[in-house]
N, CA, C and O of each residue as an XYZ file, in Angstrom:
660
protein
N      -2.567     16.877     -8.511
C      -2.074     16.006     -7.473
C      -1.281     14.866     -8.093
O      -1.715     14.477     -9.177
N       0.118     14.074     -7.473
C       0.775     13.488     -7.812
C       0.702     12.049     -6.723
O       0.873     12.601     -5.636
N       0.642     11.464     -6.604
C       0.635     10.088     -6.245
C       1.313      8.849     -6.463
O       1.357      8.331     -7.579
N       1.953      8.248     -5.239
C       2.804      7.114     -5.337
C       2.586      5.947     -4.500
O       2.229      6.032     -3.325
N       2.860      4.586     -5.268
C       2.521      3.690     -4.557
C       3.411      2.820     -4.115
O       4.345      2.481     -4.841
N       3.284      2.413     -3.074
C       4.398      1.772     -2.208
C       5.030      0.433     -3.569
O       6.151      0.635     -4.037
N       4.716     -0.056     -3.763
C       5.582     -1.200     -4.747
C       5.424     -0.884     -6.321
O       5.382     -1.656     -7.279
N       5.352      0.485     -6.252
C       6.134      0.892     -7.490
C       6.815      2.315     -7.620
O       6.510      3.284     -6.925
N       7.819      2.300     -8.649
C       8.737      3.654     -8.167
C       8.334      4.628     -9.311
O       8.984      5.583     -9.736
N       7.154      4.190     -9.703
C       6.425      5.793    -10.827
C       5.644      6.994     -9.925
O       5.846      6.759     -8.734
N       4.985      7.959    -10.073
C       4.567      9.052     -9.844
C       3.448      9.050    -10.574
O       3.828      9.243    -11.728
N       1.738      8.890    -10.557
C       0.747      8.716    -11.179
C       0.055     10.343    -10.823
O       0.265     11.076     -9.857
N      -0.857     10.541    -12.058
C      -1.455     11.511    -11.499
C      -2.985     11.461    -12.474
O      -3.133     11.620    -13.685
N      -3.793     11.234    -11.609
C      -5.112     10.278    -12.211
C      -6.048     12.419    -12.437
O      -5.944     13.547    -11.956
N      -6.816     11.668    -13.457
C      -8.069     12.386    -13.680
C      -9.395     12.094    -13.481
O     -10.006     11.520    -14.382
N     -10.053     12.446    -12.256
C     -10.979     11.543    -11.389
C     -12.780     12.562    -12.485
O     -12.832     13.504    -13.276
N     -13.763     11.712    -11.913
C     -14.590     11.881    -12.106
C     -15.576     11.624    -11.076
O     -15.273     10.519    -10.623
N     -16.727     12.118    -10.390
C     -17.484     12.224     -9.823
C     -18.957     12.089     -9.839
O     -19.445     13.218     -9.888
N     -19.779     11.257     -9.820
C     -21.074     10.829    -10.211
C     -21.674     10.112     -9.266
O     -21.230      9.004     -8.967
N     -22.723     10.617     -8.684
C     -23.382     10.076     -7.804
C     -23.088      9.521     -6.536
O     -23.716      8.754     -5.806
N     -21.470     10.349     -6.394
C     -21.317      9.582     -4.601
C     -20.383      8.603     -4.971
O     -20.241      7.792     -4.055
N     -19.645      8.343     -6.019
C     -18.847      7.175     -6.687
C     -17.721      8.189     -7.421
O     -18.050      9.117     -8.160
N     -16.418      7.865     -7.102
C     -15.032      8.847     -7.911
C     -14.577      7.486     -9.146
O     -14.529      6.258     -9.067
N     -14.382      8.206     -9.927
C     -14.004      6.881    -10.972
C     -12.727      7.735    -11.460
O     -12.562      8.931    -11.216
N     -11.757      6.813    -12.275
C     -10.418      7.352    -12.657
C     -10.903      7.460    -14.191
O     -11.455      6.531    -14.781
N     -10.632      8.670    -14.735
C     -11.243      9.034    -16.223
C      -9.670      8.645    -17.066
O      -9.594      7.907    -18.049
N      -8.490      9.349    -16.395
C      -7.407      8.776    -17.186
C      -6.592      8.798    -15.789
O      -6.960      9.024    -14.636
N      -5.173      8.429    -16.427
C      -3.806      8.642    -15.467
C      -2.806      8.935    -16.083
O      -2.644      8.404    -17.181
N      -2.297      9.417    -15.821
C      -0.590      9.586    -16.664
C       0.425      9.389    -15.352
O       0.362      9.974    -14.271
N       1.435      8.319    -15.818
C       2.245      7.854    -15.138
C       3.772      8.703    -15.478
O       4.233      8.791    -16.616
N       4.255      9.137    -14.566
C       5.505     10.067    -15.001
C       5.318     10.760    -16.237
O       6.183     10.749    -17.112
N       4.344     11.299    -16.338
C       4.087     11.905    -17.569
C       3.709     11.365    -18.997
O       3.439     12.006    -20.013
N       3.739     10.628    -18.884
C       3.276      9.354    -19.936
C       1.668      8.905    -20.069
O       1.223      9.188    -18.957
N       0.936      8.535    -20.597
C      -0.502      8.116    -20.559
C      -0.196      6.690    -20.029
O       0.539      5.848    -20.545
N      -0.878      6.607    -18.957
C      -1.226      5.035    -18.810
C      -1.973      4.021    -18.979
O      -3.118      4.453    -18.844
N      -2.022      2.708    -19.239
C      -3.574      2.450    -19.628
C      -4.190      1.692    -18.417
O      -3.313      1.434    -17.592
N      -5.207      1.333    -18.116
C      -5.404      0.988    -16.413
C      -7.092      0.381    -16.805
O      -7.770      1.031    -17.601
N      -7.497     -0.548    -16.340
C      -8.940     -0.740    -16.040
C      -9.683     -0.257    -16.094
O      -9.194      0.848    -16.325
N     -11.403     -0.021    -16.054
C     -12.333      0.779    -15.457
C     -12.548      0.718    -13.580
O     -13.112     -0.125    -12.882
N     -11.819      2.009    -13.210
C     -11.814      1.688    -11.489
C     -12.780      2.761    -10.954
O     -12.878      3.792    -11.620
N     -13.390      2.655    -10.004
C     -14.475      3.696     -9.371
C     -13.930      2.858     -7.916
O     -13.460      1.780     -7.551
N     -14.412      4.349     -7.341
C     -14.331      4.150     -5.323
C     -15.927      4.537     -5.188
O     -16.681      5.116     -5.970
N     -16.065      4.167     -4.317
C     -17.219      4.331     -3.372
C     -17.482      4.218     -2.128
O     -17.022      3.192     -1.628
N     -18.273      5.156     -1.172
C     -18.325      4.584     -0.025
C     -18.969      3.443      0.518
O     -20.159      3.281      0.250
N     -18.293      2.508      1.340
C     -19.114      1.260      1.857
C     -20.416      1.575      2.884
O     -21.467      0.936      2.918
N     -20.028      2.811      3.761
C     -21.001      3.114      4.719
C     -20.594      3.636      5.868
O     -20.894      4.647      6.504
N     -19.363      2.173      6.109
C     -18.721      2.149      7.612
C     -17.542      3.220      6.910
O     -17.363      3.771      5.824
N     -16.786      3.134      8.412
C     -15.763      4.068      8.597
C     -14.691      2.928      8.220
O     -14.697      1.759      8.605
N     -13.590      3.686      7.204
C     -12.217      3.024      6.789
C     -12.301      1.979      6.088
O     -11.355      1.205      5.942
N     -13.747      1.783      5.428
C     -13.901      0.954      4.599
C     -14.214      1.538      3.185
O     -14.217      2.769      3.173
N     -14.477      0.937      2.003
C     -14.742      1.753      0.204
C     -15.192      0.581     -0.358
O     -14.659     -0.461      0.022
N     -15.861      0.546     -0.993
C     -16.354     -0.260     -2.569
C     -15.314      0.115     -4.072
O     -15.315      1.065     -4.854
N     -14.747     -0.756     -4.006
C     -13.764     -0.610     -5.234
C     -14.106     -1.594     -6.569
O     -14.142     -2.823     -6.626
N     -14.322     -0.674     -7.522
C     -15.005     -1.885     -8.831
C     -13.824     -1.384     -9.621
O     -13.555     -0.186     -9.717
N     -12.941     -2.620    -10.339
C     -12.302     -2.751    -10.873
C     -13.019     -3.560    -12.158
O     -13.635     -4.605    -11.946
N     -12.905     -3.060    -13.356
C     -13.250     -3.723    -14.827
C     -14.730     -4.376    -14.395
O     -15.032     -5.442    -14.932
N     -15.622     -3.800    -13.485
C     -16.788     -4.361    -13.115
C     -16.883     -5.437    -11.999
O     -17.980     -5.783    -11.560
N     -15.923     -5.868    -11.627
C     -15.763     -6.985    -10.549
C     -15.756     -5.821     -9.100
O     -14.774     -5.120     -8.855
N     -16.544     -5.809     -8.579
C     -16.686     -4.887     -6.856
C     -15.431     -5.782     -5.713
O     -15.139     -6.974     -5.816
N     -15.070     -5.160     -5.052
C     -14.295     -5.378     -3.979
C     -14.120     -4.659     -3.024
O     -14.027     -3.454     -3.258
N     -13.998     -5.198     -1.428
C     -14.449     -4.172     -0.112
C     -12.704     -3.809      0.051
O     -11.871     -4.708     -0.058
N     -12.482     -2.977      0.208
C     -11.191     -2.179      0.511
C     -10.903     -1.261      2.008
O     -11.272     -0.098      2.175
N     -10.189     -2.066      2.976
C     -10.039     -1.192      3.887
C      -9.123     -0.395      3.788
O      -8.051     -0.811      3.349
N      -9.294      1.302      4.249
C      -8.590      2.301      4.167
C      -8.372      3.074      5.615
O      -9.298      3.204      6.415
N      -6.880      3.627      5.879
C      -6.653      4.177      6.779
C      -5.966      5.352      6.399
O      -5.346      5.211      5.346
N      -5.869      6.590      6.980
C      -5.029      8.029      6.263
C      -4.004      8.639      7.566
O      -4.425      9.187      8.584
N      -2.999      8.457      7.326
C      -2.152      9.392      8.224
C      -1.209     10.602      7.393
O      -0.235     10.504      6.647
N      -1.741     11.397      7.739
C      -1.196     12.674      7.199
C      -1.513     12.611      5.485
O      -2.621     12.475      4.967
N      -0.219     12.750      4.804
C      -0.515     12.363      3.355
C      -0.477     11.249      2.635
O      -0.199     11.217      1.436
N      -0.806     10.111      3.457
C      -0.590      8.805      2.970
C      -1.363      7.956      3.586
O      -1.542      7.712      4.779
N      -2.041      7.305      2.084
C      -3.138      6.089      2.407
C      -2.653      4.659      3.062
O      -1.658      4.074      2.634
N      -3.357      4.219      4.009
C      -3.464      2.908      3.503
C      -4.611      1.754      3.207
O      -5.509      1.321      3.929
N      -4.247      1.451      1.941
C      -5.166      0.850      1.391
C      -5.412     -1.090      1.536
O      -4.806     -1.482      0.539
N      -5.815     -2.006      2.055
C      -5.799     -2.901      2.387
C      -6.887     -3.597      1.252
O      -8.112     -3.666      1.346
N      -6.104     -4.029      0.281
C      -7.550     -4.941     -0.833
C      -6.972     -6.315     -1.211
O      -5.827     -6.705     -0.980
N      -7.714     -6.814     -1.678
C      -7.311     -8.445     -2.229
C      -6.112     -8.952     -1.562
O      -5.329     -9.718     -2.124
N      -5.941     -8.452     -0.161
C      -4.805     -9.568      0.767
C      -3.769     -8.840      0.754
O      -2.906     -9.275      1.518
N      -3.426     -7.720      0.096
C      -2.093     -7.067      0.363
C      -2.568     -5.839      0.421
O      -3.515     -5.417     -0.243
N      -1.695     -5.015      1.500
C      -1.803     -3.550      1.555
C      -1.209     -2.628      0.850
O      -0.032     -2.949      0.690
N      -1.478     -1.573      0.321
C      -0.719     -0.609     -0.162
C      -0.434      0.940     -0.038
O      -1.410      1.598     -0.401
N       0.551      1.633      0.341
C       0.785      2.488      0.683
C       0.924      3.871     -0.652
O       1.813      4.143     -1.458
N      -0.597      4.563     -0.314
C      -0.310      5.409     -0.932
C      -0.428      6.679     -0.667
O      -1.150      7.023      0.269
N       0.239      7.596     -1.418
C       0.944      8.656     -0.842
C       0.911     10.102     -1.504
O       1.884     10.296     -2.232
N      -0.024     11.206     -1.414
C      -0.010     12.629     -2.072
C       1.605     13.158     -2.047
O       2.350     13.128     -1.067
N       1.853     13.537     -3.095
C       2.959     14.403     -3.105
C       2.542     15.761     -3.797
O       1.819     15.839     -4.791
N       3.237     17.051     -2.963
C       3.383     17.998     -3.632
C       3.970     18.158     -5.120
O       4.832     17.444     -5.632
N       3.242     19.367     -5.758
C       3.757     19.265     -7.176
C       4.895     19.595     -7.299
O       5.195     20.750     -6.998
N       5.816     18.754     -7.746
C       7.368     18.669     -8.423
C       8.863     18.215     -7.013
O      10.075     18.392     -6.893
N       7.452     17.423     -6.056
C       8.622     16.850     -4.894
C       9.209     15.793     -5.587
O       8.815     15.265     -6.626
N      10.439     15.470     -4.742
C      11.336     14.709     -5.354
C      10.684     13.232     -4.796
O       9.644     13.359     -4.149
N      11.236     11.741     -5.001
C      10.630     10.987     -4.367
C      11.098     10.134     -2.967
O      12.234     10.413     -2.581
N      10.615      9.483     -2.448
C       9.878      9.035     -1.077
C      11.792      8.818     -1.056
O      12.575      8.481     -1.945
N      12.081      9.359      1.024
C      13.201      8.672      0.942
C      13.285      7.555      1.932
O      14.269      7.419      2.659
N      12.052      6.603      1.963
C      11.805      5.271      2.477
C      11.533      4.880      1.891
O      10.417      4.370      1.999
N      12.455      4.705      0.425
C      11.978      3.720     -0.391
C      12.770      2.107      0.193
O      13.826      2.059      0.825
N      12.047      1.070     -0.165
C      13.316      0.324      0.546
C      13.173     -0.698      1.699
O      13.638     -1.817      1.917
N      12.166      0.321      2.482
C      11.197     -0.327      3.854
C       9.935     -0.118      3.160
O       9.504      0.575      2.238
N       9.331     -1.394      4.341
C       7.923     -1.628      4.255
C       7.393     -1.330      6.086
O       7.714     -1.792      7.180
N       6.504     -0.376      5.610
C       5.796      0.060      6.597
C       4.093     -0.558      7.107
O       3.241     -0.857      6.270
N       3.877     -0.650      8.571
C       2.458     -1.213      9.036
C       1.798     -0.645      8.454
O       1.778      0.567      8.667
N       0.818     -1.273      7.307
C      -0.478     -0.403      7.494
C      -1.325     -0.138      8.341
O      -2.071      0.796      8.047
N      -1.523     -0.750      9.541
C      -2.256     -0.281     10.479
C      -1.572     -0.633     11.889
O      -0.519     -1.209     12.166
N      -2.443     -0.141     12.558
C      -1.061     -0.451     14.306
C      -2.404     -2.370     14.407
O      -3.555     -2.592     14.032
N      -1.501     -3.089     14.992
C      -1.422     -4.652     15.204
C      -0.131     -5.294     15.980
O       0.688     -4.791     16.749
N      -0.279     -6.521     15.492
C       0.518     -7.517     16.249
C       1.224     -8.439     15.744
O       0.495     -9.364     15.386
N       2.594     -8.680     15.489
C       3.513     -9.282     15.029
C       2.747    -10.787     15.059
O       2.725    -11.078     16.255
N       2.205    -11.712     14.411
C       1.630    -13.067     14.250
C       3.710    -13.707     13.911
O       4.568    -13.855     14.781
N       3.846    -13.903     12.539
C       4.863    -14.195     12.145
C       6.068    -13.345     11.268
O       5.903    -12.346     10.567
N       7.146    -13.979     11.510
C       8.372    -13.496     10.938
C       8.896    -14.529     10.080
O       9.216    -15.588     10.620
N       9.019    -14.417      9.000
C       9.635    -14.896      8.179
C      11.115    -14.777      7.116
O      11.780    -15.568      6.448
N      11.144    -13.422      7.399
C      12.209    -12.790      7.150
C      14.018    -12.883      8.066
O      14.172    -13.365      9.188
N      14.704    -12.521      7.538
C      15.974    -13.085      8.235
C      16.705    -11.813      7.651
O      16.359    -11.468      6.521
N      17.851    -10.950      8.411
C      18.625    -10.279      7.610
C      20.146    -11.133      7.141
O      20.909    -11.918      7.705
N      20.086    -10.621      6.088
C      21.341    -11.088      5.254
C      20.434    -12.218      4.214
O      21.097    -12.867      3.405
N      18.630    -12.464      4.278
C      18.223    -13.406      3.212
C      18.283    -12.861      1.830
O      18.238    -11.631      1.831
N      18.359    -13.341      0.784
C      17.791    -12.606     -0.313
C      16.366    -12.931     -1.083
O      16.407    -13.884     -1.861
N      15.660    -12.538     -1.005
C      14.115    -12.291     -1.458
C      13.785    -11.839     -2.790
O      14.407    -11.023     -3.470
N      12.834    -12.407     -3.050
C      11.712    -12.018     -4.587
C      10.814    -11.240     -4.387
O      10.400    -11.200     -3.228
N      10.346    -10.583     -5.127
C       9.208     -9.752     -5.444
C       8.120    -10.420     -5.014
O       8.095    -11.545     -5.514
N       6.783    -10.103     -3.963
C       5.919    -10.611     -4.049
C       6.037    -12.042     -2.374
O       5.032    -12.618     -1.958
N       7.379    -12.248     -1.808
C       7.573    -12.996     -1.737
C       7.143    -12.551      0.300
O       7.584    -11.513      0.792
N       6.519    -13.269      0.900
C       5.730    -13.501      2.109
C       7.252    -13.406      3.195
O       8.291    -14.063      3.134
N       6.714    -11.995      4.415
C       7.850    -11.868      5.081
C       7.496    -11.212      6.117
O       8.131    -10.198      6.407
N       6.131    -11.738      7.116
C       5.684    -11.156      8.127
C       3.810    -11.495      7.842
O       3.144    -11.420      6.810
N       3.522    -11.780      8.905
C       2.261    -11.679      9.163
C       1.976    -10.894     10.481
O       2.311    -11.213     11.622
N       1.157     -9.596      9.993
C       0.429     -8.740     11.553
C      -1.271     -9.137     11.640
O      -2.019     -9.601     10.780
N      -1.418     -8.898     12.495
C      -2.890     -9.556     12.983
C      -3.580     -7.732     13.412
O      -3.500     -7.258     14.546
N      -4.038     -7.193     12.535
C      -4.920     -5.869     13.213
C      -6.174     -6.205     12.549
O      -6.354     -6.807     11.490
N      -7.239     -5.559     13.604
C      -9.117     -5.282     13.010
C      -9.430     -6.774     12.865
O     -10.122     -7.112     11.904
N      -8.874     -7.936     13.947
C      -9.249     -9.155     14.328
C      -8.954     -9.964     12.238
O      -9.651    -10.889     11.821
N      -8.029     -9.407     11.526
C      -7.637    -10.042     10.385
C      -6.385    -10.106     10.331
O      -5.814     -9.077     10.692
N      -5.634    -11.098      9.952
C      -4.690    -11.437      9.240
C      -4.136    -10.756      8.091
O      -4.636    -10.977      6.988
N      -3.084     -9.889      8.222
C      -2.359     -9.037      6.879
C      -0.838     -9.602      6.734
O       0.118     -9.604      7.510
N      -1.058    -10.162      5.179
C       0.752    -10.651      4.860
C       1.397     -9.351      4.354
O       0.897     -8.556      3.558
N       2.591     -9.275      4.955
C       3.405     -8.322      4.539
C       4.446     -8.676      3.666
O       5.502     -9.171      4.060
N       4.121     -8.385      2.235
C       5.371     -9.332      1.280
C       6.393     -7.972      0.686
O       6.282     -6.772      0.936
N       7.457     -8.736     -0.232
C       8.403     -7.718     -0.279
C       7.907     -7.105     -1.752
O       7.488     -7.761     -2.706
N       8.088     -5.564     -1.654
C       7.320     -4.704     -3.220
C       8.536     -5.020     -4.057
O       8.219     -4.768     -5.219
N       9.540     -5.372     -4.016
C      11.089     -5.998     -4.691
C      12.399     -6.961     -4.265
O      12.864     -6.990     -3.126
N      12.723     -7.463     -4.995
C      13.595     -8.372     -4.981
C      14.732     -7.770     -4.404
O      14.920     -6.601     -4.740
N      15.731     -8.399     -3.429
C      16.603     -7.672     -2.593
C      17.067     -8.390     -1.585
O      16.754     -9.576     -1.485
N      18.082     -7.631     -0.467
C      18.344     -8.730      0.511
C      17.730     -8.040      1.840
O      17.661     -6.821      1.991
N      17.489     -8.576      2.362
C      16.938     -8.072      4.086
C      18.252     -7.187      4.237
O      19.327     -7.593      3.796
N      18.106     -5.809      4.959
C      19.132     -5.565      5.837
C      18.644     -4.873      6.778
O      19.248     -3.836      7.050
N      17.176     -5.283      7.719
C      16.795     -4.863      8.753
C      15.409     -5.529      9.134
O      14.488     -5.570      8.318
N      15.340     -5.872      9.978
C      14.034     -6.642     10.400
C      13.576     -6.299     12.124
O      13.988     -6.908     13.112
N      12.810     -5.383     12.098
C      12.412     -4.268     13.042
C      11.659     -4.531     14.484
O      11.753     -4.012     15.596
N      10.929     -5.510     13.966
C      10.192     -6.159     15.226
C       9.970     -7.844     14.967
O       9.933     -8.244     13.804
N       9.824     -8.817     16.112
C       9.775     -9.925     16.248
C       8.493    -10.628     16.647
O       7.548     -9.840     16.651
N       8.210    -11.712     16.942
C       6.753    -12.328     17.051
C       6.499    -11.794     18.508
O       7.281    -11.700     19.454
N       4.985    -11.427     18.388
C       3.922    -10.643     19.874
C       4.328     -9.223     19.813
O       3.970     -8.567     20.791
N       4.884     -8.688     19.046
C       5.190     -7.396     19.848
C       4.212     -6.570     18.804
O       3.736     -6.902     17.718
N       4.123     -5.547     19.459
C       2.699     -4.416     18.865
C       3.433     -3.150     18.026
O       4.220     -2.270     18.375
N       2.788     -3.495     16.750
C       3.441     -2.138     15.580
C       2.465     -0.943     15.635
O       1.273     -1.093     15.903
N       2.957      0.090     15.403
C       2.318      1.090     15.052
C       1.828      1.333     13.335
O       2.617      0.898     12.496
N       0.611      1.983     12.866
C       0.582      2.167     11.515
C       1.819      3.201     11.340
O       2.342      3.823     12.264
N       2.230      3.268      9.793
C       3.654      3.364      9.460
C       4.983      3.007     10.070
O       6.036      3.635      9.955
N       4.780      1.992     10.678
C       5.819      1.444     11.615
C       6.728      0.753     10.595
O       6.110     -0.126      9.995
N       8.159      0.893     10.167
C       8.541      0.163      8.967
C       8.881     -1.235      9.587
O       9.144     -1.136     10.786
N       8.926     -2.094      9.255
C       8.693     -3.526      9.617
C       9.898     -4.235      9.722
O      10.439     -4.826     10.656
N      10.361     -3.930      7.878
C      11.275     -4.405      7.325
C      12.181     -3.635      6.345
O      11.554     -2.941      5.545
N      13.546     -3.609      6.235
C      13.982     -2.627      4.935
C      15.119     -3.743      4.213
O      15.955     -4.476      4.742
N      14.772     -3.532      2.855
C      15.241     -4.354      1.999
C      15.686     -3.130      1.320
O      15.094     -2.061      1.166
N      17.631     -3.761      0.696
C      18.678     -3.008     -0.177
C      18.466     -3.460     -1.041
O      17.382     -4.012     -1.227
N      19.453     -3.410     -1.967
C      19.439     -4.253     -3.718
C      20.370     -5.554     -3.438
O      20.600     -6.355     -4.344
């Protein structure tokens, strides 16, 4: 299995391990390359769309949602979109936009088309599962689409925003 994550443009393909009800990543190779990465294990929390994620020993609650072949993963304040690919598909052709992780409600807009933006840099707040999710940009770029406005209701994978070079 091959795997991609929304704010980065590599292709990972992890070697999982299984012990007691807990998947841990044994290695990864990134585009074919060895990568080097933390000690990470998943686990289930209990509830539904939720996981226990221990990173280098530090635990963290992770909400998760799945549509078709693509996660979304909601941890430490930002979401991330990740995504099974068949072996030897080419890659994502939404790269560019940022998509809802879950269906919610436009809180704020911060974004403008024609701005130019940083990596990392805060450009929408949606309000789903009674929390607050910032939607920042996975790269530096200029707005050239901004999809929905404040109150209105997104769908999960709803793209939000699409940023060019």
């Amino acid at each position: 299995m091959e795997w991609s994550v929304s704010d980065g443009p590599g292709r990972y393909k992890p070697t999982l391990q299984d012990r007691d009800g807990s998947v841990s990543v044994a290695s990864m190779t990134m585009d074919g390359n060895e990568a080097q990465l933390p000690a990470v294990s998943v686990e289930s929390e209990g509830k539904p769309g939720r996981a226990i994620v221990t990173i280098d020993g530090s635990r963290r609650v992770a909400h998760v949602a799945r549509s078709g072949d693509t996660w979304w993963v909601h941890i430490d304040g930002r979401a991330h979109e990740v995504t099974l690919h068949e072996q030897g598909s080419s890659s994502s052709a939404d790269e560019g936009s940022l998509k809802a992780p879950m269906p919610g409600t436009v809180l704020q807009v911060l974004a403008k088309v024609g701005q130019r933006v940083r990596e990392g840099q805060h450009l929408m707040t949606l309000e789903a599962m009674k929390m607050e999710h910032k939607v920042v940009a996975p790269k530096a770029g200029e707005i050239t689409k901004v999809n929905y406005s404040l109150g209105e209701r997104v769908d999960m994978g709803s793209a939000l925003v699409e940023i060019g070079d």
